[in-house]
C-alpha positions in Angstrom: 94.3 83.2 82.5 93.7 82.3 86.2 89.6 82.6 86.9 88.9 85.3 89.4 88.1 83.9 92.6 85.1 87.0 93.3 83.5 88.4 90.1 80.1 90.6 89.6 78.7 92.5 86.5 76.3 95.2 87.0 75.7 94.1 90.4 72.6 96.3 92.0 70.4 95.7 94.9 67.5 98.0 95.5 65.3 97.4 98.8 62.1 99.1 97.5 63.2 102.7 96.6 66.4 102.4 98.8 69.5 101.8 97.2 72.0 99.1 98.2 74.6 99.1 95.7 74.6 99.9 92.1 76.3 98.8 89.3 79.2 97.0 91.1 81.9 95.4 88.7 84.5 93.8 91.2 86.9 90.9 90.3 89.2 89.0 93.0 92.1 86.8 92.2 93.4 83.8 94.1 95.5 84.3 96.8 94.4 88.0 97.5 93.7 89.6 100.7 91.1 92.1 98.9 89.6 95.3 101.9 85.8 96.0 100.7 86.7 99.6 102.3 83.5 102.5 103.0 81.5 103.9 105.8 78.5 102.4 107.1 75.7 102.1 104.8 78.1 102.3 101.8 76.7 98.9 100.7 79.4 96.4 102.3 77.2 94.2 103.8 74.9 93.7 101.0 77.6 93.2 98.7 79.0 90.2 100.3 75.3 88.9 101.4 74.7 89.1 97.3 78.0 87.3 97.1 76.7 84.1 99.3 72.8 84.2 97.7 71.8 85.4 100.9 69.5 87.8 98.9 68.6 88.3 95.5 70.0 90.9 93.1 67.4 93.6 91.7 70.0 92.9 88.5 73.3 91.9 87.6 75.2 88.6 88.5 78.0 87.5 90.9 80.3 84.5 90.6 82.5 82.7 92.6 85.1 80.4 91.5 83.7 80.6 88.0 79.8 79.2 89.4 76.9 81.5 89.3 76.0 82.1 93.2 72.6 81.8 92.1 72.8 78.2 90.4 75.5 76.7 92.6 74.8 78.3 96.2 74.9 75.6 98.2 78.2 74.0 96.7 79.6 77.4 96.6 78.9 77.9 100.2 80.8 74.6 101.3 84.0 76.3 100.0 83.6 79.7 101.8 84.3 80.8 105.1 81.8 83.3 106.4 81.7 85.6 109.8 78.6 87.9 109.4 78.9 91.9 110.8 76.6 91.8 114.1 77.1 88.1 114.4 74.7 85.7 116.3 75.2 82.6 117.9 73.1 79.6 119.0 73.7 81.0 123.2 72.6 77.9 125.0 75.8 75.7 122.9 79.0 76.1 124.0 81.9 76.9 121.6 82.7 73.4 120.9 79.2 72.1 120.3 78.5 75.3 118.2 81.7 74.3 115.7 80.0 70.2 115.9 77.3 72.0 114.4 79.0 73.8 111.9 80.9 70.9 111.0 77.9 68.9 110.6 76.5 70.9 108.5 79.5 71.2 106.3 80.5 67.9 106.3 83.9 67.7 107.5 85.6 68.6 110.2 89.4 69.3 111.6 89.9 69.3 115.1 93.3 69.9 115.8 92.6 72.8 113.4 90.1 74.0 115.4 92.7 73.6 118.4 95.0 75.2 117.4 93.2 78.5 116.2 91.6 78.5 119.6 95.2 78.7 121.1 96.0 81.3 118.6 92.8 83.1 119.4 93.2 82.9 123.3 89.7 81.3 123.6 88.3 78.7 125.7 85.7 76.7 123.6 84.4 74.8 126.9 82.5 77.8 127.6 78.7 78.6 127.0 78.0 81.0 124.4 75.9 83.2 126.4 78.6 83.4 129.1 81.0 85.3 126.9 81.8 88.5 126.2 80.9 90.5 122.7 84.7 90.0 121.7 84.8 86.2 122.6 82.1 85.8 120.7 83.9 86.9 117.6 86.5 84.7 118.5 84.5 81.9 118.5 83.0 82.9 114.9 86.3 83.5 113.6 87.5 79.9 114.6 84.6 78.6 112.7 85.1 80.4 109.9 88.7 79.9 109.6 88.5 75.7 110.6 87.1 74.3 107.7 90.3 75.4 105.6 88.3 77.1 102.8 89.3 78.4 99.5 87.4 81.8 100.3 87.2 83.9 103.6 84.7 86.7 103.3 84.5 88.5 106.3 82.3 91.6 107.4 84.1 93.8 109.9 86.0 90.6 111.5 87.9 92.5 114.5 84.6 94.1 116.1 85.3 94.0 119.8 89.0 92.0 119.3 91.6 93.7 121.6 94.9 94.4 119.7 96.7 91.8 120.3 94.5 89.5 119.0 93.8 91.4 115.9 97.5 91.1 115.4 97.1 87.1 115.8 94.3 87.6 113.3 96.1 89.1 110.3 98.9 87.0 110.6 96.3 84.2 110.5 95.4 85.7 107.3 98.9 86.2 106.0 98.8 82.2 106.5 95.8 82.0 104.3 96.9 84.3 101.4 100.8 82.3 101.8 98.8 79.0 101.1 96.7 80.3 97.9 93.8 81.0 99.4 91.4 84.3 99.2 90.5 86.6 101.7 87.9 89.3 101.1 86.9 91.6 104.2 84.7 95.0 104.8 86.1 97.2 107.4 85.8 100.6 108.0 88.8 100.8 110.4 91.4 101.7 107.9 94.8 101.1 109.7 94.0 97.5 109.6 93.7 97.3 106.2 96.2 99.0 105.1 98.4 96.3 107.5 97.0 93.0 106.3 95.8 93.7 102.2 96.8 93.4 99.1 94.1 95.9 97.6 91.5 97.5 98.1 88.0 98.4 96.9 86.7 101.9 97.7 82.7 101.6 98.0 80.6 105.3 98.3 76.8 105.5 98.3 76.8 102.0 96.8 79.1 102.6 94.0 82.2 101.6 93.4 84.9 104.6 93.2 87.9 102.6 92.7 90.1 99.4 93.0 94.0 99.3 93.0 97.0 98.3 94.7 97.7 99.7 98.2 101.1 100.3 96.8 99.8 102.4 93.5 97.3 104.1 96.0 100.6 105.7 97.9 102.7 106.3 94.2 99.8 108.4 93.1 99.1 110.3 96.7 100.2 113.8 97.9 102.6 113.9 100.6 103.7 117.0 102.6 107.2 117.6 102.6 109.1 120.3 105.3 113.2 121.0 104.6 114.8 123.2 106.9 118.0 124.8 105.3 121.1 126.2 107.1 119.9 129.6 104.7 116.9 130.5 102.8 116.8 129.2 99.5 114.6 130.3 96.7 111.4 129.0 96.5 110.8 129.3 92.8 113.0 126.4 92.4 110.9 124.0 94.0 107.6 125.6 92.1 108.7 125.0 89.0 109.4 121.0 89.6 107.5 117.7 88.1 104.7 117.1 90.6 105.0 119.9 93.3 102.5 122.4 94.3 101.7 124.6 97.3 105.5 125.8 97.8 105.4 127.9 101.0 108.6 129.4 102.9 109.5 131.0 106.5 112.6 131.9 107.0 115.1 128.9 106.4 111.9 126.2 106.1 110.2 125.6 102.9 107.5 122.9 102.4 105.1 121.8 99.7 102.6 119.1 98.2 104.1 116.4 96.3 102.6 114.1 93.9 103.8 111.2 93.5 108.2 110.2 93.5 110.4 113.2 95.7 113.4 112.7 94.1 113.3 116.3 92.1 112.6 118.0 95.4 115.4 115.6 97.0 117.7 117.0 94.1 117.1 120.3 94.3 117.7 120.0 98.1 121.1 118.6 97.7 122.3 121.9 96.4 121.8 123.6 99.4 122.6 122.7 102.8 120.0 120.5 104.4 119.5 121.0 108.2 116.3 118.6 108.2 113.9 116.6 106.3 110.2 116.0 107.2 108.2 114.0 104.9 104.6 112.2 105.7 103.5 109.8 103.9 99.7 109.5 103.3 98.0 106.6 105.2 95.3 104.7 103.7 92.9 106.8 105.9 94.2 110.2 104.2 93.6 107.9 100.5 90.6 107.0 101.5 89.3 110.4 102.3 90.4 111.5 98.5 89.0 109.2 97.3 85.3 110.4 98.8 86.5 113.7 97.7 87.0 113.5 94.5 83.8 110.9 93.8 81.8 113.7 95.3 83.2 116.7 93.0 82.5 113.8 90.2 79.0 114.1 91.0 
């Protein structure tokens, strides 16, 4: 069995009588692009801070690569790539010296890698730190994060202040990553981007988490609303009575309802009528997410 790349038990942090997170089992394979998904002050940040020994637990443990964080930090460390949410940088360096640094401190260095993300990133690393803007600056901590080649990304919010196009460069970076065997874990609470770059995702709510699966399984399990226009009306009682539909309405010739899960019953029953149109929308990861929430909070 291949080790999980990410793995906590009973992972809590408590800052005096205010929560963090509580109780967080999470386990990420190799090769994953993993989105750590939930509103601010979910417990995102000090997930992924517990993850790198940045703080301590209250209780509970965290691994990566099969190391305790705790007992192997600092080798740990050399293997991840890290862009913190509200990042700071040294403002007097320019982007070069600041990734010297960096690769100083780690140890090794690639500079045509380091090159050649900068091209991808549109960013000039000749230029002072405290002469660029907010999203430059993420640039220039993405580049750093990403040149060292490491077997972990973990990334809090990474396309704060990016324009679109490169947040598109950016997730086909990450594509590259996964492609090569590598892990990518980020927090985000901008959902389309998610939804476009991962593999899974973890839902996080009031520090807890409410669930983990499969983009894909998400969407099989999700309600969709379906609209058919017919040439004639048709009789709504025998789209009622079918596997996984609810909320049959009809006005005039349209009909529409709430389907869980596959449509081919409703497609089936269509087909014996004649079919003028077909609307059917399927949920986006923002409409998942929102259930989600919902049904965590009836839970409660």
């Amino acid at each position: 069995m291949t080790e999980p790349v990410i793995r906590t038990r009973g992972l809590t942090k408590w800052y005096g009588r205010n929560r963090g997170i509580e109780g967080l089992d999470l386990e990420v394979g190799p090769g994953e692009i993993v989105g750590y998904l939930g509103p601010n002050g979910a417990g995102k940040t000090t997930t992924i801070r517990l993850l790198l020994d940045l703080i301590r637990p209250s209780r509970g443990s965290a691994e990566l690569f099969g190391l305790d964080v705790r007992r192997h930090g600092a080798d740990l460390r050399r293997r991840v790539g890290y862009l913190p949410g509200g990042l700071r940088l040294y403002e007097s360096l320019s982007g070069r010296e600041l990734l010297d640094y960096f690769g100083g401190l780690r140890g090794r260095r690639d500079r045509l890698l380091e090159a050649r993300l900068a091209k991808r990133l549109d960013l000039d690393l000749t230029r002072e730190i405290r002469s660029l803007s907010h999203g430059t600056k993420q640039k220039v901590g993405l580049v750093a994060a990403l040149a060292a080649a490491p077997d972990l990304l973990i990334l809090d919010e990474p396309t704060t202040g990016l324009d679109p196009l490169v947040q598109i460069e950016l997730f086909e970076l990450l594509t590259e990553v996964r492609g090569e065997g590598r892990t990518v874990f980020l927090s985000s609470h901008i959902l389309p981007e998610v939804e476009r770059a991962c593999d899974r995702v973890a839902f996080i709510r009031e520090g807890r988490l409410v669930a983990m699966e499969a983009i894909a399984a998400f969407k099989a399990r999700a309600v969709r609303r379906v609209e058919l226009q017919f040439a004639e009306p048709v009789p709504a009682g025998a789209f009622a009575g079918l596997p996984g539909v609810r909320d049959v309405a009809q006005d005039g010739t349209t009909l529409t309802c709430s389907v869980t899960g596959p449509v081919d019953a409703v497609v089936k029953e269509a087909a014996r009528h004649t079919v003028v149109a077909v609307t059917s929308a399927e949920p986006s990861l923002e409409d998942l997410f929102l259930a989600q929430y919902r049904e965590a909070a009836d839970a409660a």
